[in-house]
N, C-alpha and C positions, 0 to 999 in steps of 0.2 A: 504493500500500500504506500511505501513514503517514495518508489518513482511517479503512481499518481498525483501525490499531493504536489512533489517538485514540480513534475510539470505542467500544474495548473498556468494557464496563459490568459491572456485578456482576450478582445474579439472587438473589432470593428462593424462587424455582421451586423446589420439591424434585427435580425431573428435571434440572433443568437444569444445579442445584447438582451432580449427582451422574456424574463423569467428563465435565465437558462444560465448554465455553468459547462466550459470547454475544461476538459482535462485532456493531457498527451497518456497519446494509447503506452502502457507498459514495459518500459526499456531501461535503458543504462539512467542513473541520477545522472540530473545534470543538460540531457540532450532534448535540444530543441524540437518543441512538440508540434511547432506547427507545421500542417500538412499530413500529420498522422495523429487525429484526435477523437474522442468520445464527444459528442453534441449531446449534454443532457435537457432537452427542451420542455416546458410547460405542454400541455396535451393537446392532441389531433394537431393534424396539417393545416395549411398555407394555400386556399384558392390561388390559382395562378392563373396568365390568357398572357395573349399575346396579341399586340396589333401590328400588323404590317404596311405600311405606304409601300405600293409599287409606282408610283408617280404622283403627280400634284392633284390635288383633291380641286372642288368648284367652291366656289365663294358661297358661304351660308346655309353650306351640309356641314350637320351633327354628328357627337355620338355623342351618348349618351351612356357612361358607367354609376353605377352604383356598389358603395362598399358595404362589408359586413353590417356593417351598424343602419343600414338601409337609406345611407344618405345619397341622393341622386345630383350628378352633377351633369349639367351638359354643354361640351365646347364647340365652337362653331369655325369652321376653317373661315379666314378670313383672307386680304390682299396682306397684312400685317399681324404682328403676333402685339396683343396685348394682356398679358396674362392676368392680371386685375379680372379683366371681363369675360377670362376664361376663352379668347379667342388666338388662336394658332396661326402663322404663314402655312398658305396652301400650295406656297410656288415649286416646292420640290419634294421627293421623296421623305428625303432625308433632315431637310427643312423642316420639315411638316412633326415630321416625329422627334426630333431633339423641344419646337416648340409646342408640341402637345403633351411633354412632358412637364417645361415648365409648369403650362397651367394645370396638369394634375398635380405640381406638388405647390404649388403658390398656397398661401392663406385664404383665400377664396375659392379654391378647387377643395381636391381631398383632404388637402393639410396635411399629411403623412399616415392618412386609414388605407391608404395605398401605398405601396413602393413603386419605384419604375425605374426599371435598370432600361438604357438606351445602345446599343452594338454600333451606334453611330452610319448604318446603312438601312434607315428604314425600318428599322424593328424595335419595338418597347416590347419589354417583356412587365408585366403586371404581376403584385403579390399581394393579394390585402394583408395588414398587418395585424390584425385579428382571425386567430386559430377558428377551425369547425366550420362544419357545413352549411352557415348563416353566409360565409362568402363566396359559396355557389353561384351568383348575381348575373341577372343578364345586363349581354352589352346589345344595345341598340346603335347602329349607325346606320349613316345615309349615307356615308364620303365613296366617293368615287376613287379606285386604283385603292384599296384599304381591306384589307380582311381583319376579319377580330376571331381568334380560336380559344377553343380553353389548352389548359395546360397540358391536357390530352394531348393536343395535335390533331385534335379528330371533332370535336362539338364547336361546332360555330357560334359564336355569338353571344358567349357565356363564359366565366369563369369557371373551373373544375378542377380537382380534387382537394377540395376542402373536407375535412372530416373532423369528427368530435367521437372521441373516446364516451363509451358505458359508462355506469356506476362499477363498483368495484372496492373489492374487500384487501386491507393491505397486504402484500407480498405475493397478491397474481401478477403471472407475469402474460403477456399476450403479444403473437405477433400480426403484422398487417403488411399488403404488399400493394407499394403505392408506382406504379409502372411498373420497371423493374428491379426497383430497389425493395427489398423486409426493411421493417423498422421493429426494432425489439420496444416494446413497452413492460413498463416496471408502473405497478398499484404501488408508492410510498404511502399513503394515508388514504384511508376513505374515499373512497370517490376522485382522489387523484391521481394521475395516470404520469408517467414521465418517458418521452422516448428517447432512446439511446442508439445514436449512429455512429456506428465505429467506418473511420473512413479509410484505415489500412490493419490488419491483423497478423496477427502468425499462429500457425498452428494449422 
């Protein structure tokens, strides 16, 4: 136990940050645990979608997301990006989705009940930042050159695989297959669930 304690690490991760503790998977004291670590997180997954620009959208087409908490925002492709008023440049691909990020994370968009990682060619990848099946959420758009999928790769239009762990008696342990990754869950207390992803092992 005292190479897990040593290599307890900190976490940049917004998920990770958020009710969780990283330990380094079990090796020499001393050696640097990141990139081989246990994710102990707060229970069930992360709805995720993705929106794509394949080129410039038209002036005064929508979409329309909603996060776990069932707050509904909607931004409108515009000639200019004004993210106060939630409205985005339509002029390019790539334009389009670096400014449609802003305005989901602006104080007047999601405010941070969403994440949005941007690959800088047209693609936002979306995570609500609230666990369970509440951020399942449909996306509505109208934008032209744009698809919205869920985290599937396969449901259009909607956020997916979000999930919420059972009730539960302490020291069950349960596993769950979320694409194709297991996640081990650990009952610590009544009705709390914790998952643990080991991201390199041996054995």
């Amino acid at each position: 136990m005292a190479d897990v304690v040593t290599n307890i690490r900190g976490t940049t991760d917004t998920h990770e940050r958020n009710n969780s503790v990283v330990v380094g998977a079990p090796k020499a004291a001393g050696t640097d645990a990141v990139g081989n670590n246990y994710t102990i997180r707060a229970g069930g997954n992360f709805a995720t979608a993705t929106i794509t620009f394949t080129g410039a959208a038209t002036a005064d087409e929508t979409i329309v997301i909603i996060d776990a908490l069932g707050t509904s925002k909607t931004y409108t492709a515009k000639d200019a990006t004004a993210a106060a008023s939630l409205q985005f440049i339509k002029t390019d691909k790539d334009a389009a989705a670096t400014a449609l990020k802003a305005c989901i994370e602006h104080a007047n968009g999601h405010n941070g009940t969403i994440t949005v990682a941007d690959n800088g060619s047209g693609v936002l990848t979306l995570t609500q930042a609230t666990a369970g099946t509440a951020g399942n959420t449909a996306i509505t758009e109208t934008l032209a050159n744009t698809a919205a999928l869920g985290g599937d790769g396969a449901t259009a239009n909607e956020f997916t695989g979000g999930t919420t762990l059972t009730s539960c008696v302490q020291g069950e342990v349960a596993h769950a297959l979320t694409g194709s990754t297991y996640h081990l869950y650990v009952c610590v207390a009544t009705d709390t669930w914790r998952v643990a992803e080991l991201a390199t092992y041996v054995g």
